[in-house]
Structure formats: structure tokens, C-alpha cells
N, C-alpha and C positions, 0 to 999 in steps of 0.2 A: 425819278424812276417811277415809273408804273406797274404797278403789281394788277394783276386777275387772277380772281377763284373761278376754276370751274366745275362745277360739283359733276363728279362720278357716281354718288349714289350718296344716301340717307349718313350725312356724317364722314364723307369723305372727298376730296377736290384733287382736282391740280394746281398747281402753285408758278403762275405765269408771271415772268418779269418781260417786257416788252416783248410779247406773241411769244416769247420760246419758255417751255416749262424748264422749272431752276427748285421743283421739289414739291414738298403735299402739305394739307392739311388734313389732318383726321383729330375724329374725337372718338377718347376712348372713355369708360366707365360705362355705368346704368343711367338712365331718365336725365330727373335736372339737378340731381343730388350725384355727386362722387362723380364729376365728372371733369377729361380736363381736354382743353383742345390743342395741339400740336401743331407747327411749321418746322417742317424738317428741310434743309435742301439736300437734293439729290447727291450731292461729288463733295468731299469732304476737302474742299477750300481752304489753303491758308488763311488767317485768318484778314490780315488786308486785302485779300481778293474778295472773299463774301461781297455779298451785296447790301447795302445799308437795311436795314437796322440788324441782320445780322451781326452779333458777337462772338455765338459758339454754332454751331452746326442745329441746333433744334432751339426751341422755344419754347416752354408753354404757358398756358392762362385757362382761367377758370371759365370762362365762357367764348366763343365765338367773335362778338361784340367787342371784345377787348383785344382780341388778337386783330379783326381789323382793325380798329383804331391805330395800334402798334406797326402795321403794315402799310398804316396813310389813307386807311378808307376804299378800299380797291375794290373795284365794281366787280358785284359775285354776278354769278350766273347760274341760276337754278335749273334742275333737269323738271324740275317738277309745278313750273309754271307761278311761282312765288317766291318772293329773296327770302332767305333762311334768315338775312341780318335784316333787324329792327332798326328802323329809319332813319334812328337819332348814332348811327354807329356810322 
């Protein structure tokens, strides 16, 4: 499976599994303290229909970097001319 981020704005994406959106990522909190980033899918799935690495309907992680890891590395796409993830993610 191939996931895509593609950022909507400063902390917020769409959540592409092969070209068709299947849900978001946002980050909520303040700065780079209290914050946390979320993958939601959009339709509330039984649970063996989800899409891998889906478990429950949301997800979250303490940073960005970790949530791609967890989604397989999936090529983001910045609206603002730089990938938001750190190279080694």
C-alpha cells in the first residue's frame, strides 16, 4: 500500500492511500512542546476493512516523523515549497 500526505495548510494534510483520500492528518497543541499529530480515516471501518496499519479509526504520535514512519514513509508534499518531514523519517 502507498500512502500520500498532502498538506492543506501549516499542520494539516490529506491522507492519500493509492490517489483516493481515505482521511487527515493534523497536528494539534502549541510550538514543539504539547503537541501531538493525528491520522484519522475519514468512514468509520470495521475493523478488518481499515487499511494496514490501521487498528482503531485515529492514531496518534508525538511528532510528525513518527507518524510517517508508522505509515511506511509516504511521500509528503508541501504546499510551501519544503517537506515538513526530516530526511531521515
Amino acid at each position: 500500500m502507498t500512502y500520500r500526505l498532502i498538506q492543506l495548510a501549516p499542520g494539516a494534510y490529506d491522507l492519500l492511500l493509492n490517489s483516493e483520500v481515505i482521511g487527515s492528518v493534523v497536528k494539534s497543541g502549541y510550538r514543539s512542546t504539547n503537541t501531538t499529530w493525528t491520522a484519522e480515516l475519514l468512514e468509520d471501518l470495521p475493523r478488518r476493512k481499515r487499511p494496514a496499519p490501521f487498528i482503531e479509526i485515529e492514531h496518534s504520535f508525538l511528532t510528525l516523523e513518527d507518524l510517517c514512519g508508522w505509515l511506511g514513509s509516504p511521500q509528503v508534499k508541501s504546499n510551501f515549497g519544503r517537506s515538513p518531514v526530516g530526511r531521515g523519517a
